[in-house]
N, C-alpha and C positions, 0 to 999 in steps of 0.2 A: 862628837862625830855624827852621831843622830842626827843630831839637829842640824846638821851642815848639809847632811844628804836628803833633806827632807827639804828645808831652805831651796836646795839648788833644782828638787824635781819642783816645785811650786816656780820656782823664775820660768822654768824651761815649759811649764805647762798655762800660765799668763799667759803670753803672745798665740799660743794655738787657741787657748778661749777666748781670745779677744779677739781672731781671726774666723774663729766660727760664728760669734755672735753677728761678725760685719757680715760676711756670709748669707746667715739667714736673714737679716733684715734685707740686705741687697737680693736677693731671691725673691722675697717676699714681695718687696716694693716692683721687682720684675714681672713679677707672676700679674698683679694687681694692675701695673699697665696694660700688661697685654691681654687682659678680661674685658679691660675697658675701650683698649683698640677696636678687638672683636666685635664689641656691644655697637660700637662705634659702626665700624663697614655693615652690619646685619641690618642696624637703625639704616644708614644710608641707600642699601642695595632694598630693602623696602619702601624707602620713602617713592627712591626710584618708578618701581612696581604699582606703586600707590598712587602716585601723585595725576597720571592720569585719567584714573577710575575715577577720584574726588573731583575732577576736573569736570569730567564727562556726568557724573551728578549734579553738579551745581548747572553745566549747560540746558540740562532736561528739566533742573527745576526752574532756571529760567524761561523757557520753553513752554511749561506749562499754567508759571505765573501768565506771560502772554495771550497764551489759549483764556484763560480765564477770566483777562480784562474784559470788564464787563461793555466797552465798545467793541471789541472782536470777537466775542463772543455772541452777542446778539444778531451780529453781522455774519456768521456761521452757521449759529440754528435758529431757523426761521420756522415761523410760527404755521403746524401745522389745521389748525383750527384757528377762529376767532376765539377760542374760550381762554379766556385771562389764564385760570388756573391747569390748564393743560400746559400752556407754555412754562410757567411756572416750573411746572413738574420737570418736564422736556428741560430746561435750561438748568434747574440742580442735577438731575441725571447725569448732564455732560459733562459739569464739572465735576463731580463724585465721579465718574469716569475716569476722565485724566488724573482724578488724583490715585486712584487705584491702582493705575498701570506706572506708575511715578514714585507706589510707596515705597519699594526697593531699596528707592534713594538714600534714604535716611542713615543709613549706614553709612554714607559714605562725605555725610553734611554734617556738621555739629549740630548740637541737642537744640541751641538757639534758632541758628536758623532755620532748623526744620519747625521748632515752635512758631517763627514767625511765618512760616508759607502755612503751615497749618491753620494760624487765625487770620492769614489776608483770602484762605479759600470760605472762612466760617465766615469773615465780616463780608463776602461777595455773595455768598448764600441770603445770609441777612438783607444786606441790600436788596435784593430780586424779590425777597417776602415782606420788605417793609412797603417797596412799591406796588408789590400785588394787594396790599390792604388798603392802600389809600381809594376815597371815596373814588375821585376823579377816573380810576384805573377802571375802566369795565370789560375791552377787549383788549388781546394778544397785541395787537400794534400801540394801543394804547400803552401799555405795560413798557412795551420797547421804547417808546417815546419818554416817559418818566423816568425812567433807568440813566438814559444817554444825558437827560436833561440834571438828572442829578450828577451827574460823572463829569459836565460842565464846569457844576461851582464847585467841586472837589478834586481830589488825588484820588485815583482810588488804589482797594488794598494791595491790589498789585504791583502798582506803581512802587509801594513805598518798599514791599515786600523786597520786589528785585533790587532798589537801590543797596537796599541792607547785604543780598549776594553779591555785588557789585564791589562792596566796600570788603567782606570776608574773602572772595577771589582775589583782590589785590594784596592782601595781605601773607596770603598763600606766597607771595615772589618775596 
């Protein structure tokens, strides 16, 4: 008789363990969706928030790839001496200018393409210094003329820089 009443609490206590267990898995797997819903609208209602600021940094670093083509550039600040090396100075100044008021940016551009506006402002410094070395170079217009002349049979860094925001912006859609 024991064992009959023992038997019969075991049948009757099976289906409630086996209705808790579904229970808490189905809670579980509930709970788990709707973390991931959440995660879900937070990510979105940020992206939201977001998506124009990024937007609005990659314009201004377009912006000032432009200022720093070294044909619009030199067609902006004009030589206020004939001395080679004044202009020189005068024209990295401007660009180290616009990049300081632009550093901001970078929070708001990936690591690469700020890497790459970074070395299309180093390779357009370069440039300006490798023409102020050359023998032929002695005055301020001179300098301007060698620059434009090299900018002829090349890209320059700007060019290639913006292309690369051009292709990252599109990617953003």
């Amino acid at each position: 008789m024991e064992i009959s009443r023992i038997l019969d609490l075991f049948l009757f206590a099976v289906p409630s363990l086996i209705t808790g267990v579904i229970a808490y898995y189905f809670f579980r797997e509930h709970t788990k969706n709707e973390d991931g819903r959440r995660r879900f609208l937070l990510k979105k209602d940020l992206q939201v928030n977001a998506l124009p600021l990024r937007l609005q940094a990659y314009e201004r670093m377009a912006l000032f790839l432009e200022r720093i083509t070294p044909s619009k550039l030199l067609i902006r600040v004009t030589p206020i001496s004939s001395n080679k090396n004044d202009y020189e100075s005068l024209l990295i100044q401007a660009i180290e200018q616009e990049f300081e008021h632009n550093l901001s940016q970078q929070i708001y551009i990936s690591d690469k393409c700020w890497s790459i506006v970074t070395t299309a402002k180093n390779a357009t410094i370069q440039l300006i210094r490798k023409a102020n070395m050359l023998e032929k170079t002695d005055t301020a217009n001179k300098l301007r003329e060698v620059v434009l002349t090299e900018m002829m049979e090349r890209t320059s860094p700007s060019d290639t820089a913006l292309s690369y925001i051009k292709n990252e912006v599109s990617e953003l859609w």
